[in-house]
DSSP file (Angstrom, degrees, kcal/mol; ACC not computed):
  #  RESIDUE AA STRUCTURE BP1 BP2  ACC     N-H-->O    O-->H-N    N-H-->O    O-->H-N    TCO  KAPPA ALPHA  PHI   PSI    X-CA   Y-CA   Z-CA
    1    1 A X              0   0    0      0, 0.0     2,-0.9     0, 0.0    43,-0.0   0.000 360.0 360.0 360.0 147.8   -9.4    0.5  -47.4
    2    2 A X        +     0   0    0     42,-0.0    43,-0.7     2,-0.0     2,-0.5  -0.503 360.0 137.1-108.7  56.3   -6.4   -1.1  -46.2
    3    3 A X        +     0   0    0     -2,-0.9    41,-0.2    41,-0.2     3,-0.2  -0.897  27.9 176.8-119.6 125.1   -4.5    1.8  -44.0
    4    4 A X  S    S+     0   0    0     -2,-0.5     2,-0.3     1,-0.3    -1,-0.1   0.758  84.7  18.4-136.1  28.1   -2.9    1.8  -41.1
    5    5 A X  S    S+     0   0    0     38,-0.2    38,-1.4     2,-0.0     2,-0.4  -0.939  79.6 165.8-137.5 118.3   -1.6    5.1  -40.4
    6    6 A X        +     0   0    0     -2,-0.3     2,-0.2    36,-0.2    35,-0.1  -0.963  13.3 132.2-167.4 106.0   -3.8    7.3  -42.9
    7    7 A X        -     0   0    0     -2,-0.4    35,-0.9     3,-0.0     2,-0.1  -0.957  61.3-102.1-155.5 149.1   -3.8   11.3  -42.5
    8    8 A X        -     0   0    0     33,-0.2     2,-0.1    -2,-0.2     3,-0.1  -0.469  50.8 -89.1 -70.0 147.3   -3.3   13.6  -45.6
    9    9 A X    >   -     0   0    0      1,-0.1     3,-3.6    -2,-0.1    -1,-0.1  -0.451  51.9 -84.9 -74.6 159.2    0.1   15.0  -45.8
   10   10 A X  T 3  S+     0   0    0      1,-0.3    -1,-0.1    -2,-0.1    46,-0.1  -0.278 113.6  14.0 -61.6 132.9    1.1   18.3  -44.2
   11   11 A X  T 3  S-     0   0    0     -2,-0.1    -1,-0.3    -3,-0.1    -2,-0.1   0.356 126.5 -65.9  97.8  -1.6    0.4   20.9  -45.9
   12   12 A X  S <  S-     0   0    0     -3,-3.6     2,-0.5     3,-0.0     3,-0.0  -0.278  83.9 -57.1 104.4 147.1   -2.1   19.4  -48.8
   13   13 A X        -     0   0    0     -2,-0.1     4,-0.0     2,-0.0    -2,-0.0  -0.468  66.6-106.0 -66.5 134.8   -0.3   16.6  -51.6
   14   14 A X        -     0   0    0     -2,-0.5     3,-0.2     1,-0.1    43,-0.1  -0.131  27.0-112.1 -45.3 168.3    2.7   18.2  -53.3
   15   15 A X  S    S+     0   0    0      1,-0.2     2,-0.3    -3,-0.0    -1,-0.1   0.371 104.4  38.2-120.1  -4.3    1.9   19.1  -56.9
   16   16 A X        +     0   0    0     43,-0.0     2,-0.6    42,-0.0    42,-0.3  -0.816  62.2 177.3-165.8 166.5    4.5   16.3  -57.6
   17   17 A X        -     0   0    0     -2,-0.3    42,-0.2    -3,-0.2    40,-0.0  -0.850  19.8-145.7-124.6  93.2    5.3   13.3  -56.2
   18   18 A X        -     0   0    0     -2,-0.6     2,-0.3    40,-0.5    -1,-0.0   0.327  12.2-160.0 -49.2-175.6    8.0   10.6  -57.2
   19   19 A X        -     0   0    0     40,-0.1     2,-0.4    32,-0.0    42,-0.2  -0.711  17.7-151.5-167.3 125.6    6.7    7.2  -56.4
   20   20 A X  E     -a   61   0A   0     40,-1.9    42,-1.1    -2,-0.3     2,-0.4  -0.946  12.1-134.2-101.5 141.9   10.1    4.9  -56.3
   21   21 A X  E     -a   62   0A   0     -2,-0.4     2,-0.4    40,-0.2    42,-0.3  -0.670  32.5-179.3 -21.7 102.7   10.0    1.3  -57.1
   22   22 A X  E     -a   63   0A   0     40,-0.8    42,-1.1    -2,-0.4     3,-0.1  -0.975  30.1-141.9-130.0 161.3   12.0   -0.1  -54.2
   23   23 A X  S    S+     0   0    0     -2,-0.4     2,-0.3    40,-0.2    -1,-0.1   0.611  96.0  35.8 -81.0  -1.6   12.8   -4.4  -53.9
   24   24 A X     >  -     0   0    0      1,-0.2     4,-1.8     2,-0.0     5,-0.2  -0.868  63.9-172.6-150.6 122.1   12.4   -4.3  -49.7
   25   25 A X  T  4 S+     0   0    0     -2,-0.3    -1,-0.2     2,-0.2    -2,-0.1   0.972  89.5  50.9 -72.0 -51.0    9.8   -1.9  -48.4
   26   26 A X  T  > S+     0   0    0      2,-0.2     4,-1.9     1,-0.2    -1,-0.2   0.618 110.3  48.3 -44.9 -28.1   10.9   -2.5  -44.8
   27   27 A X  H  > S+     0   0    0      1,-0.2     4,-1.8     2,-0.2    -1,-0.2   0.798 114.6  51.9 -93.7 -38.7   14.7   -1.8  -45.7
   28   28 A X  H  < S+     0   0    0     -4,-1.8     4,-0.3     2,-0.2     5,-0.3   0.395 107.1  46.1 -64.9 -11.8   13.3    1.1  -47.3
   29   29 A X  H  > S+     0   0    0     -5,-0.2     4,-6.3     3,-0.1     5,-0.4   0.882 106.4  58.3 -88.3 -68.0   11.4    2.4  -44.5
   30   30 A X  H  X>S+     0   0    0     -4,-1.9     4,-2.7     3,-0.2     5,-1.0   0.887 115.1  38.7  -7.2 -75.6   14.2    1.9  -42.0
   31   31 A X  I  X>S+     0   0    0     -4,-1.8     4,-3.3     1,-0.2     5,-2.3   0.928 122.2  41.0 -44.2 -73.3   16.5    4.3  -44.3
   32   32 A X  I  45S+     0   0    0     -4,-0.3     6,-1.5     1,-0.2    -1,-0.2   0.739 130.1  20.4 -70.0 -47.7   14.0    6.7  -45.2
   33   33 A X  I  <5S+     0   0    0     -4,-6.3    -1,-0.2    -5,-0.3    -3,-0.2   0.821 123.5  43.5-108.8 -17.5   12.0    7.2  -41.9
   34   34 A X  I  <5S+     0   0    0     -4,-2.7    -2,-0.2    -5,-0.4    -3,-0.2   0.566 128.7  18.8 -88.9 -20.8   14.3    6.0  -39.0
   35   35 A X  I  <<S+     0   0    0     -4,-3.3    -3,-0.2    -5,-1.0    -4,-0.1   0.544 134.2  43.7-117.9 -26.9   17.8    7.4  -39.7
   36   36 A X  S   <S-     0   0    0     -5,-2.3    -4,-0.1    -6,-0.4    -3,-0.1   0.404 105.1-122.7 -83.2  12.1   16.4   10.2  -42.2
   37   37 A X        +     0   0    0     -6,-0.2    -4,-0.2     1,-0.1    -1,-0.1   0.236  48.4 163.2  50.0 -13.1   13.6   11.2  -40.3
   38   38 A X        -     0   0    0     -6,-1.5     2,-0.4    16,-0.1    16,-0.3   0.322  27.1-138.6  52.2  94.0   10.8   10.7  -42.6
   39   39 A X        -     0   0    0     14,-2.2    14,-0.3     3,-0.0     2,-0.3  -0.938  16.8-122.9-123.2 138.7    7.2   10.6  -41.4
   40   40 A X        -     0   0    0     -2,-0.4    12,-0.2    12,-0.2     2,-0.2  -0.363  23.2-177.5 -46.4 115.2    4.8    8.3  -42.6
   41   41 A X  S    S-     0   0    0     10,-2.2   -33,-0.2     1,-0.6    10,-0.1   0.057  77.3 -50.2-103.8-152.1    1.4   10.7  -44.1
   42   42 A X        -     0   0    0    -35,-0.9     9,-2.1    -2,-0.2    -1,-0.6  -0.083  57.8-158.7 -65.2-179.1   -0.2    6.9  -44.7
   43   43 A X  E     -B   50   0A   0    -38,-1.4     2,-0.4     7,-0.2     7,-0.2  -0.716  19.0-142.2-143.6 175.2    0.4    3.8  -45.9
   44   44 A X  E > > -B   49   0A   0      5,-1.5     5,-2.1    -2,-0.2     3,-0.8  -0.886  20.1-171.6-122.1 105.2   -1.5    0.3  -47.3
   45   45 A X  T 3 5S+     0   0    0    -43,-0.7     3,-0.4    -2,-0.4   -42,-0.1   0.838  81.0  59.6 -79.6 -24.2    0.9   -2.3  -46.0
   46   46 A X  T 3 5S+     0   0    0      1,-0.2    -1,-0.2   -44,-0.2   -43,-0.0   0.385 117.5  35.0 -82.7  15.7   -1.1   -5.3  -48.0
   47   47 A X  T < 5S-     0   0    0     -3,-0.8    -1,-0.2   -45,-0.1    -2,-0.2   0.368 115.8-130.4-127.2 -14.2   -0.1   -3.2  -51.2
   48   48 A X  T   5 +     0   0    0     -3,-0.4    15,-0.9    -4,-0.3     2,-0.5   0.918  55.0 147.2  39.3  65.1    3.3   -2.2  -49.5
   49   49 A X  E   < -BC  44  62A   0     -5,-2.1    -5,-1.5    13,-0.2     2,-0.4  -0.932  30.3-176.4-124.9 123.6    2.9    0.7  -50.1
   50   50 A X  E     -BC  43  61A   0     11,-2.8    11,-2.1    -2,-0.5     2,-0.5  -0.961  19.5-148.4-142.7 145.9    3.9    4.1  -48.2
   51   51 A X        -     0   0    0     -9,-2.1   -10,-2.2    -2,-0.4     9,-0.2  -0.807  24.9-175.6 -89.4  83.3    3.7    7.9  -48.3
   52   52 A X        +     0   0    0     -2,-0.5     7,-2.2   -12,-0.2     2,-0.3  -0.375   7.9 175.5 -98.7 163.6    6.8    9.9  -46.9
   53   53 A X        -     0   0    0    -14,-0.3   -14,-2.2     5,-0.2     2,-0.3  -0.903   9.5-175.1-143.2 169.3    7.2   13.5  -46.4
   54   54 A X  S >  S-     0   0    0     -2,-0.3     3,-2.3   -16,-0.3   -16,-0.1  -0.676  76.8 -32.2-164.5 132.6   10.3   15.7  -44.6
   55   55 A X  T 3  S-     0   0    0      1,-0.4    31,-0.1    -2,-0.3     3,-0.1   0.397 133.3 -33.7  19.3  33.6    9.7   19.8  -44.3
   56   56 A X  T 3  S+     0   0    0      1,-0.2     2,-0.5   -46,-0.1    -1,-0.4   0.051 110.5 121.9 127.1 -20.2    7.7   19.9  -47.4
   57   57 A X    <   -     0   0    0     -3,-2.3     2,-0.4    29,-0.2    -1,-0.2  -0.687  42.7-165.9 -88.4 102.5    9.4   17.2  -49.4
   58   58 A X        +     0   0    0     -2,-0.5   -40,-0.5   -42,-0.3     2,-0.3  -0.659  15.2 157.3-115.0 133.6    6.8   14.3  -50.5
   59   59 A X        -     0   0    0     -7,-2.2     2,-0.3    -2,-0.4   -40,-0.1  -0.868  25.7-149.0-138.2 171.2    7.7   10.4  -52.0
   60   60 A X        -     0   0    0     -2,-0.3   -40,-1.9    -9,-0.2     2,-0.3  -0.872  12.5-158.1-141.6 138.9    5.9    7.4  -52.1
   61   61 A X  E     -aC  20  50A   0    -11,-2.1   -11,-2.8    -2,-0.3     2,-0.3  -0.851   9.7-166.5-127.3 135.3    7.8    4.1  -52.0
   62   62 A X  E     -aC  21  49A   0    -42,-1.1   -40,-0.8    -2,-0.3   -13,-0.2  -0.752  30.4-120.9-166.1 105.6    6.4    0.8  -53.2
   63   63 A X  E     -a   22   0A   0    -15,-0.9   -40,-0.2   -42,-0.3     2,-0.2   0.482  49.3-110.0  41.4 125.4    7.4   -2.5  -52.9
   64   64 A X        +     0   0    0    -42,-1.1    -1,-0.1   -43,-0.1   -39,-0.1  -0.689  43.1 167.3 -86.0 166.2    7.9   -3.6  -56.8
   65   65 A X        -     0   0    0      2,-0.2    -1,-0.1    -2,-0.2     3,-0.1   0.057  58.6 -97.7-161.4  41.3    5.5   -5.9  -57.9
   66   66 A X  S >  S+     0   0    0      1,-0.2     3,-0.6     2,-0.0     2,-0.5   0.351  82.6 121.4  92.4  16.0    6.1   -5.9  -61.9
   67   67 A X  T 3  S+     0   0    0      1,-0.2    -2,-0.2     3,-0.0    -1,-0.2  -0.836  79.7  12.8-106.5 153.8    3.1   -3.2  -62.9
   68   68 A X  T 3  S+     0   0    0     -2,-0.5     2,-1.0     1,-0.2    -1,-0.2   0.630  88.2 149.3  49.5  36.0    4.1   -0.3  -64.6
   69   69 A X    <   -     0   0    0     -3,-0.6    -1,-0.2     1,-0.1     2,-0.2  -0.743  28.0-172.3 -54.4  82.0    7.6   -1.5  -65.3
   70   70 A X        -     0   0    0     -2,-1.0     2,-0.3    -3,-0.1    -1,-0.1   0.199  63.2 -16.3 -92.3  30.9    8.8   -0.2  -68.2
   71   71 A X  S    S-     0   0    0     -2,-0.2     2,-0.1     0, 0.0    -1,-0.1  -0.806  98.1 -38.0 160.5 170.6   12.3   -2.4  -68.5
   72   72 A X        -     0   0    0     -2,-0.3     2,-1.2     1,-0.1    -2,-0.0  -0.174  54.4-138.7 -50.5 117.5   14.5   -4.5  -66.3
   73   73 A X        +     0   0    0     -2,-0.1     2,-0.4     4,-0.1    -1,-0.1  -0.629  37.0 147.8 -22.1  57.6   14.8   -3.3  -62.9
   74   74 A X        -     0   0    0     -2,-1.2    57,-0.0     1,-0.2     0, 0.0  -0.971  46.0 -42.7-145.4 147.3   18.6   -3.5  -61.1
   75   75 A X  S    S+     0   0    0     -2,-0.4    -1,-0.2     2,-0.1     3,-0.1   0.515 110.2  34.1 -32.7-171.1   20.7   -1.8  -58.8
   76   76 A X  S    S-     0   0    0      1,-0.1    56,-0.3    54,-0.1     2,-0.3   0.799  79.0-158.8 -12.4 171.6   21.0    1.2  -58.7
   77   77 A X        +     0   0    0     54,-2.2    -1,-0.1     1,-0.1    -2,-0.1  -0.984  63.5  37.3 -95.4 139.0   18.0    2.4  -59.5
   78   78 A X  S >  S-     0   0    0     -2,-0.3     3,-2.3    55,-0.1     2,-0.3   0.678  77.5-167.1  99.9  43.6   16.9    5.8  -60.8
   79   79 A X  T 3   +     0   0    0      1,-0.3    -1,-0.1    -3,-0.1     3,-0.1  -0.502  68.6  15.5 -55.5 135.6   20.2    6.4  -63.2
   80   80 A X  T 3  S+     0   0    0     -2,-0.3     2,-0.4     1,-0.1    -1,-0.3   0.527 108.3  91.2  85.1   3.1   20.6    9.4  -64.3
   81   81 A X    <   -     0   0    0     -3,-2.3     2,-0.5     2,-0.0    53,-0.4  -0.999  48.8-166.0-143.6 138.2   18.4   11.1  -62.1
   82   82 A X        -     0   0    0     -2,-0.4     2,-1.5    51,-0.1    53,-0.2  -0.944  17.9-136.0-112.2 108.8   19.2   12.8  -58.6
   83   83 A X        -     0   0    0     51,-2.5    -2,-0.0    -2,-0.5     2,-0.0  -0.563  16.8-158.0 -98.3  99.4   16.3   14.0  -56.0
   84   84 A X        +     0   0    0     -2,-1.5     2,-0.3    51,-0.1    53,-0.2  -0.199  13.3 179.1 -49.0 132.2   16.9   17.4  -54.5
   85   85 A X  E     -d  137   0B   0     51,-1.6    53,-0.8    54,-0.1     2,-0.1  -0.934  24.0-128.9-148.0 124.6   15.1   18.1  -51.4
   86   86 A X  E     -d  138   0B   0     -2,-0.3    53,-0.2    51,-0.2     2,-0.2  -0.343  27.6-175.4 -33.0 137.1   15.3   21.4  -49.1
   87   87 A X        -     0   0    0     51,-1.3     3,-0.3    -2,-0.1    53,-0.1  -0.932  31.4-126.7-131.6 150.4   16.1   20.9  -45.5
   88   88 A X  S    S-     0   0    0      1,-0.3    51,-0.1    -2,-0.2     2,-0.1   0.495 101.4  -6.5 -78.8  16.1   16.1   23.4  -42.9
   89   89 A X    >>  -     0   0    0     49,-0.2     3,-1.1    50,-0.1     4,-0.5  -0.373  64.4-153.5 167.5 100.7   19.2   22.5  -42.0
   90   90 A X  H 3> S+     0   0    0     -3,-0.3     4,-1.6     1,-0.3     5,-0.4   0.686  85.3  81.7 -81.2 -20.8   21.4   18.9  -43.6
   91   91 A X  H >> S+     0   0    0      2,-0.2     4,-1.0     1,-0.2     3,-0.7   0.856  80.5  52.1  -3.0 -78.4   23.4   18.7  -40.5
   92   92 A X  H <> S+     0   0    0     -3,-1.1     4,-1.0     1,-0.3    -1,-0.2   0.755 120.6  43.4 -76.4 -32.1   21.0   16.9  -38.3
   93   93 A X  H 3X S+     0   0    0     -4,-0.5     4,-1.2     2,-0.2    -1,-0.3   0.753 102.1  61.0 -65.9 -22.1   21.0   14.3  -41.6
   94   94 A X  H <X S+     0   0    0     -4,-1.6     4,-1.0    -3,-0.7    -2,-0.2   0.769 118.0  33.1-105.3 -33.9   24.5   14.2  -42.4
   95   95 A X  H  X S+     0   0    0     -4,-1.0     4,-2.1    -5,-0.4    -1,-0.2   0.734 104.7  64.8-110.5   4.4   24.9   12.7  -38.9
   96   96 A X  H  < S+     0   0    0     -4,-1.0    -2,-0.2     1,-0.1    -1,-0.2   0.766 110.7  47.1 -79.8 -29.3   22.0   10.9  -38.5
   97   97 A X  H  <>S+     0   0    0     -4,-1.2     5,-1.9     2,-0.1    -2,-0.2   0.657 105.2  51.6 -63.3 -21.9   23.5    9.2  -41.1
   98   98 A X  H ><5S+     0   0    0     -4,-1.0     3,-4.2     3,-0.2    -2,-0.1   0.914 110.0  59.5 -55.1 -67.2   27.2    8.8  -39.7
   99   99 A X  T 3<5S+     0   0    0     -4,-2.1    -2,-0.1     1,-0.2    -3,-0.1   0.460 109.8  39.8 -21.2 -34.2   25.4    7.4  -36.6
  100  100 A X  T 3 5S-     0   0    0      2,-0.1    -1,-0.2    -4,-0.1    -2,-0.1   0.230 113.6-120.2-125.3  27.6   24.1    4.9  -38.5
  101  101 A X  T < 5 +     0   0    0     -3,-4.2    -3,-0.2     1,-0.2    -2,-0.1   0.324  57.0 144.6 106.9 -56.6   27.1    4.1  -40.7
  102  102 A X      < -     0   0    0     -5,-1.9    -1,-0.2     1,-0.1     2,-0.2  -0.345  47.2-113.6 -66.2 139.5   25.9    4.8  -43.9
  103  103 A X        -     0   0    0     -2,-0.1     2,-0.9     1,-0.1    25,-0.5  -0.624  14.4-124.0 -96.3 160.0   28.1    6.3  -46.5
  104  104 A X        -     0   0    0     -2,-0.2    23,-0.2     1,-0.1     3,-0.2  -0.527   3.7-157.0 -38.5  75.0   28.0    9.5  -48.1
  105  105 A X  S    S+     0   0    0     -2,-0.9     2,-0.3     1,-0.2    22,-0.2   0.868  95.4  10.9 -24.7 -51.2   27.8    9.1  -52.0
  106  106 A X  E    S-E  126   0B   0     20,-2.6    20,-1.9    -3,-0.0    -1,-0.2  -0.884  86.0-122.1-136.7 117.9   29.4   13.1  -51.6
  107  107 A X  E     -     0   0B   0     -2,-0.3    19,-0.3    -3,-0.2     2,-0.3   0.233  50.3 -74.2 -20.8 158.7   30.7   14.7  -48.5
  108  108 A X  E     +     0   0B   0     17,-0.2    17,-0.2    15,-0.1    -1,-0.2  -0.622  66.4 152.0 -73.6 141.1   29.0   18.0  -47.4
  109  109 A X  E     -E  124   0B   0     15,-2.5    15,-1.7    -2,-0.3     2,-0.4  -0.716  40.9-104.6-134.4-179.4   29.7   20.9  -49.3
  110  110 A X  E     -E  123   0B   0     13,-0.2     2,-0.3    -2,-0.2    13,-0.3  -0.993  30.0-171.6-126.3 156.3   28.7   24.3  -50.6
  111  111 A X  E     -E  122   0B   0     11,-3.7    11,-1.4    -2,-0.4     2,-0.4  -0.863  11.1-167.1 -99.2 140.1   27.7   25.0  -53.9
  112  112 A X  E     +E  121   0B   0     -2,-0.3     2,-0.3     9,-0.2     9,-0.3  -0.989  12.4 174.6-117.1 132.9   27.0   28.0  -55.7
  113  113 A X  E     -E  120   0B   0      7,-2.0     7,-1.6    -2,-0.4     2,-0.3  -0.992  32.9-110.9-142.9 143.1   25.4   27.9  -59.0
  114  114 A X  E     +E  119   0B   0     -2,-0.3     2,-0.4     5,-0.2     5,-0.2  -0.544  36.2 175.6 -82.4 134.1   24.2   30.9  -61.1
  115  115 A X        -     0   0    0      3,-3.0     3,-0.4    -2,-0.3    -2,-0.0  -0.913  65.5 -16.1-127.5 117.6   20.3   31.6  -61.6
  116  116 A X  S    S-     0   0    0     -2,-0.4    -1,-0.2     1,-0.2     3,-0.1   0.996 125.6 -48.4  59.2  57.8   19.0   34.2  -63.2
  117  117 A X  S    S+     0   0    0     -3,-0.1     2,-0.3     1,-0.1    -1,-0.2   0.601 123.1  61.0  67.7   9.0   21.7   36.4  -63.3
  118  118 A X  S    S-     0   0    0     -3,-0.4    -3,-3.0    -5,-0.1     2,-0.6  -0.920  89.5 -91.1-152.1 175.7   23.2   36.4  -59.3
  119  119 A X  E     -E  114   0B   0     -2,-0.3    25,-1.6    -5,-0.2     2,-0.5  -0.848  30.5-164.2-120.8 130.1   24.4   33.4  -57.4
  120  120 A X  E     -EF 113 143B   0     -7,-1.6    -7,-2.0    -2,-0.6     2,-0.3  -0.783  17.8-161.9-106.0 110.7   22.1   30.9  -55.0
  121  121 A X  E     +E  112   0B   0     21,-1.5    20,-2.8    -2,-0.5     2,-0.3  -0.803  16.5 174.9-103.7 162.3   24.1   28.6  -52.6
  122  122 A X  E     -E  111   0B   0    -11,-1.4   -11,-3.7    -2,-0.3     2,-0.5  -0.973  28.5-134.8-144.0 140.3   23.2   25.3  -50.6
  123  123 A X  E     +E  110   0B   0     -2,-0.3    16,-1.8   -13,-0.3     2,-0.4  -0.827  47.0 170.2 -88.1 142.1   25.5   23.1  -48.4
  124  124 A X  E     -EG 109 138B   0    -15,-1.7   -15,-2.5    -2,-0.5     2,-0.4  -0.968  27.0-163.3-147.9 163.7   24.4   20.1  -49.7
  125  125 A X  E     - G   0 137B   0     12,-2.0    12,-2.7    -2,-0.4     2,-0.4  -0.969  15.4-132.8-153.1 162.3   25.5   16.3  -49.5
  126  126 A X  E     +EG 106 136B   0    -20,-1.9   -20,-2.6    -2,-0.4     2,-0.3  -0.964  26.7 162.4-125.6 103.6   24.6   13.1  -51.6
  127  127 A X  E     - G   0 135B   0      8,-1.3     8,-1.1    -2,-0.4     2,-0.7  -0.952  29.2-133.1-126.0 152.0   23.7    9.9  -50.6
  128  128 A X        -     0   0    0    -25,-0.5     4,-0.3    -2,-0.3     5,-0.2  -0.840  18.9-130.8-116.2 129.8   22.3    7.3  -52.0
  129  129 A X    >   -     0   0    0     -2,-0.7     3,-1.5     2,-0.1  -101,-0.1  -0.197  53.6 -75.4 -46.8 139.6   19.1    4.9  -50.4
  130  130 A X  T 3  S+     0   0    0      1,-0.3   -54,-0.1  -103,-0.2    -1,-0.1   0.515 131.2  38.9 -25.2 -43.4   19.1    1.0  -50.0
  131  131 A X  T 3  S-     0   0    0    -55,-0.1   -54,-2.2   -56,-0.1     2,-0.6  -0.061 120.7 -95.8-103.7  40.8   18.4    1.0  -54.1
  132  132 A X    <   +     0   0    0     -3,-1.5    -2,-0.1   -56,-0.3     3,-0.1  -0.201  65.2 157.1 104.9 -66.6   20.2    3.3  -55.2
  133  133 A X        -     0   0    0     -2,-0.6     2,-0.4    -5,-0.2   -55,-0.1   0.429  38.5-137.7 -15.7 161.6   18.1    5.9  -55.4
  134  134 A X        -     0   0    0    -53,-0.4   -51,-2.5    -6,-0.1     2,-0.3  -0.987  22.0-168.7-123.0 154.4   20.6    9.2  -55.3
  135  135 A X  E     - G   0 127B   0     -8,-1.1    -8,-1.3    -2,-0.4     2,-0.6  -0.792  16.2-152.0-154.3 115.0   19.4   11.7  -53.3
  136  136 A X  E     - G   0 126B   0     -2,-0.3   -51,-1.6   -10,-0.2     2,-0.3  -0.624  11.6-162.1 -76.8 104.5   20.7   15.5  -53.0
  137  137 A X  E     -dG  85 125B   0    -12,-2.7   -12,-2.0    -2,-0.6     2,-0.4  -0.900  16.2-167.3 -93.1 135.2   20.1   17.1  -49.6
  138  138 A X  E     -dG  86 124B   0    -53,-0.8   -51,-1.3    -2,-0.3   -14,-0.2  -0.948  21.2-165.5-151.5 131.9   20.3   21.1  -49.5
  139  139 A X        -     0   0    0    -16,-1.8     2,-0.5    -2,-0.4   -51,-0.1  -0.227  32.1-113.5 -81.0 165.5   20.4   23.7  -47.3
  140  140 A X        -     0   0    0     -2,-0.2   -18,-0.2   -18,-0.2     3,-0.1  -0.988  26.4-179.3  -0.1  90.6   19.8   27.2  -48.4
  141  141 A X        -     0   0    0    -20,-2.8   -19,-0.1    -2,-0.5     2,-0.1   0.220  39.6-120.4-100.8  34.7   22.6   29.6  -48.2
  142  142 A X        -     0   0    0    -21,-0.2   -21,-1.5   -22,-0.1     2,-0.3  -0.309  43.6 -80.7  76.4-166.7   21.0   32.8  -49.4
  143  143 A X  B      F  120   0B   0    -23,-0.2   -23,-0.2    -3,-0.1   -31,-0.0  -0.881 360.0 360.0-125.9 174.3   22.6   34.3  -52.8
  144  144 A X              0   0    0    -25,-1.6   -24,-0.1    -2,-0.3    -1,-0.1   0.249 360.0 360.0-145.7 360.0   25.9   36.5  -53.2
């Protein structure tokens, strides 16, 4: 077995787990684990292939290589679909991203949205990853 940082993620595998398609694993790594903070749970590099996690929040990222395509492939990727992830706090992202440049897709905000009869806010911001990907980062603000 081809690993060479290889520990189960914290806290036990997630009960799911995206796996993105991305076209530069490395460029993808960068984003994901160097300005987002990120850590690698393992990886296979001869498969390019990686496991990331943040404060409970689980992906796996792979390198395309044309199996389990199911249509053409092009920027952006992941239309239509946006991945919400808890943080204890989108701050330390919002400028670990600044720092590094990148733009927002949407400024930080808060949101309030009704569930189940009361209303549940997050400051949240939207950005999107080397392919596209969009990805919703969220804070907790209690309910009111």
């Amino acid at each position: 077995m081809e690993t060479s940082k290889s520990r189960l993620p914290t806290g036990g595998f997630a009960r799911l787990v995206p796996e993105l398609d991305v076209f530069d694993l490395q460029q993808s790594e960068a984003f994901w684990c160097r300005i987002l903070g990120f850590q690698i749970a393992y990886q296979r590099p001869a498969s390019r292939f990686m496991h990331i996690e943040l404060q409970g929040s689980q992906l796996m990222l792979k390198q395309r290589n044309g199996n389990w395509e199911t249509g053409k492939l092009e920027r952006p990727l992941g239309r239509g679909i946006n991945f919400q992830m808890f943080v204890n706090s989108v701050a330390p992202l919002v400028e670990a991203l600044r720092k590094a440049n990148w733009p927002l897709f949407r400024e930080c905000h808060d949101a309030w949205y009704e569930i189940a009869g009361e209303e549940r806010g997050n400051r949240q911001f939207l950005v999107q990853d080397p392919d596209g990907y969009l990805l919703r980062f969220a804070e907790d603000l209690g309910r009111r």
